[in-house]
N, C-alpha and C positions, 0 to 999 in steps of 0.2 A: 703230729698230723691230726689227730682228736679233736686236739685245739681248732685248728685251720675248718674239718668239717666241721663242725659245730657253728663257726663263724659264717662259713658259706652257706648252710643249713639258712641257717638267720637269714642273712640276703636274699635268701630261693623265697622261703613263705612269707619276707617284706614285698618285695616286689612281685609274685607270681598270686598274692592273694591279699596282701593288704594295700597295699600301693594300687593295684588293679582293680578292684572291688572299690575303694575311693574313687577312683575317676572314671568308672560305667555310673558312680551316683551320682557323680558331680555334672556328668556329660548331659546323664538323661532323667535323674533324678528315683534312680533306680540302682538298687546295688547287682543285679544279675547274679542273685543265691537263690537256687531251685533246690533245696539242701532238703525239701520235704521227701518221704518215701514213706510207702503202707510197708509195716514190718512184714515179714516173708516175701516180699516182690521181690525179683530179679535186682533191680534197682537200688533196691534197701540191703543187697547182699552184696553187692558192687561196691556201693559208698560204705559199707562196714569195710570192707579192704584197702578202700583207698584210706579210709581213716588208720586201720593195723599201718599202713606202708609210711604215712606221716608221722605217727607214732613211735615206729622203728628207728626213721630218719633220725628221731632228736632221741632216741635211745642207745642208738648203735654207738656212737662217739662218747654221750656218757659213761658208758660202759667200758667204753675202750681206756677212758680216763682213770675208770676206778679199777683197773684192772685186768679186765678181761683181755685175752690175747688175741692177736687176729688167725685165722684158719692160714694154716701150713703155707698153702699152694701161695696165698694172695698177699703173705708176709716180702713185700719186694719196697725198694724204693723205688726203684721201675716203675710200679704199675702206681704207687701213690702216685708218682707224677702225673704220668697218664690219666687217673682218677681227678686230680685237681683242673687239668687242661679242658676233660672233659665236662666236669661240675660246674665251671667258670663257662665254658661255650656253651651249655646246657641252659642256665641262667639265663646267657643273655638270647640265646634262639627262644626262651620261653616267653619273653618280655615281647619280643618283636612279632613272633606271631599273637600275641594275645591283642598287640597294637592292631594290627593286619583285622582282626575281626571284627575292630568298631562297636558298635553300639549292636549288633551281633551277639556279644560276648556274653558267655552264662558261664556256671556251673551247675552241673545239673542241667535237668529238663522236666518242663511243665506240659506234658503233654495235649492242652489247652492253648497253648502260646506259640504262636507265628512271629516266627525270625526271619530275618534274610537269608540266604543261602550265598555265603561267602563262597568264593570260586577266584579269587583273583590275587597276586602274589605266591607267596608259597603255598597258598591254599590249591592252588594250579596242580599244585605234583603232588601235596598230601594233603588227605582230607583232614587230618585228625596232626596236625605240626605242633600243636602246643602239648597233645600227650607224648609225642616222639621227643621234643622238648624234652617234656620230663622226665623218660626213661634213659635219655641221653645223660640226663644230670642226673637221675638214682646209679646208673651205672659207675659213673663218677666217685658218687660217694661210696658207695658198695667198695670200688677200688681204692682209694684213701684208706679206709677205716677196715674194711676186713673180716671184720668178725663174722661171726654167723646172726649175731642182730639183723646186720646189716645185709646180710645175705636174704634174709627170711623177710627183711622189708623190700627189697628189688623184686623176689617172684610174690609178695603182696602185690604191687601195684601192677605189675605184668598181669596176673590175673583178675587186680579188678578194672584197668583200660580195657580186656581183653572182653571182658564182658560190658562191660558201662557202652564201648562203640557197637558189639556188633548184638548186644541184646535188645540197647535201649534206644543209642543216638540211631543208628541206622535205620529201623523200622518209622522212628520219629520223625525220621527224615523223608523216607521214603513215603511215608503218610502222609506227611505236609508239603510234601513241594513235587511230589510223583514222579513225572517224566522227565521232570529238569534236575532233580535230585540221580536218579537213576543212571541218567547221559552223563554230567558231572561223575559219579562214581565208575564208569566205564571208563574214564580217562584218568583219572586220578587215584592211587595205590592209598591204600589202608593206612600205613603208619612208616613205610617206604616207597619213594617213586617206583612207579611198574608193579608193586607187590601190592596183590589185595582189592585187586578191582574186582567191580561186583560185573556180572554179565547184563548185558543191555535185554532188556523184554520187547 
């Protein structure tokens, strides 16, 4: 099952960053990498975790390869299944909201740079569908692979989504698009429909 994550690993960062990042360039002549950050910023301490949680992802199954065993509880073929069903719907819910965001699409943020404020598709029920996306697919792999790599890479990226939306995107947002930003987050949940709405001013 190493094998198989490993494999799906692969398809998640072709398509959820290389394959995507091609065609915001090819669309608009623009790759949509805001990858810059001042070292100690909030920001700069985000993307150090999401990069640990990327890291982990192609470590965890390495590891699992050359040995390492996976944690007690998470030793099931159960839940590998269940890990691969979800990895595999994880994938493809990342592709299609990242579709959904158009020429919208970054990673990172330029806090100088006016975007549109997507609101329409699944952007309707969650503001943030491409990170839910992705926790849906670490969760996946966390279940596959087992180990505690893999463990220690899912609350990496839990903690750097958890801060990247509600330290950096949210204010960014609420700066740049104010009352329409604000009304949109009063109907729309965090990273669950209904969970996470912000209160209307």
């Amino acid at each position: 099952m190493n094998g198989l994550a490993l494999f799906l690993y692969g398809v998640f960062a072709i398509t959820a960053f290389g394959w995507r990042t091609w065609l915001q360039w090819r669309r608009t002549g623009d790759t949509g990498l805001r990858m810059h950050a001042k070292p100690g910023t909030i920001q700069w301490w985000a993307k150090l975790a999401f990069v640990a949680a990327l890291l982990a992802g192609v470590a965890a199954p390495i590891a699992g390869l050359v040995g390492l065993d996976p944690i007690d509880i998470l030793d099931s073929s159960g839940l590998q299944v269940l890990g691969t069903i979800l990895a595999v719907a994880g994938i493809a819910l990342t592709v299609a909201a990242q579709w959904q965001m158009g020429a919208s699409w970054r990673i990172g943020v330029d806090p100088t740079e006016r975007t549109g404020l997507v609101t329409g598709g699944v952007f309707g029920w969650v503001r943030n569908p491409i990170f839910t996306a992705m926790l849906i697919t670490a969760v996946g792999f966390a279940l596959i692979v087992g180990n505690v790599v893999a463990v220690i890479g899912l609350v990496a990226l839990i903690v750097a989504l958890e801060v990247q939306v509600r330290a950096v995107e949210e204010p960014y947002l609420t700066a740049t698009h104010g009352p329409d930003y604000r009304s949109y987050a009063a109907c729309a949940g965090r990273f669950i429909p209904g969970i996470g709405r912000l209160r209307p001013q």
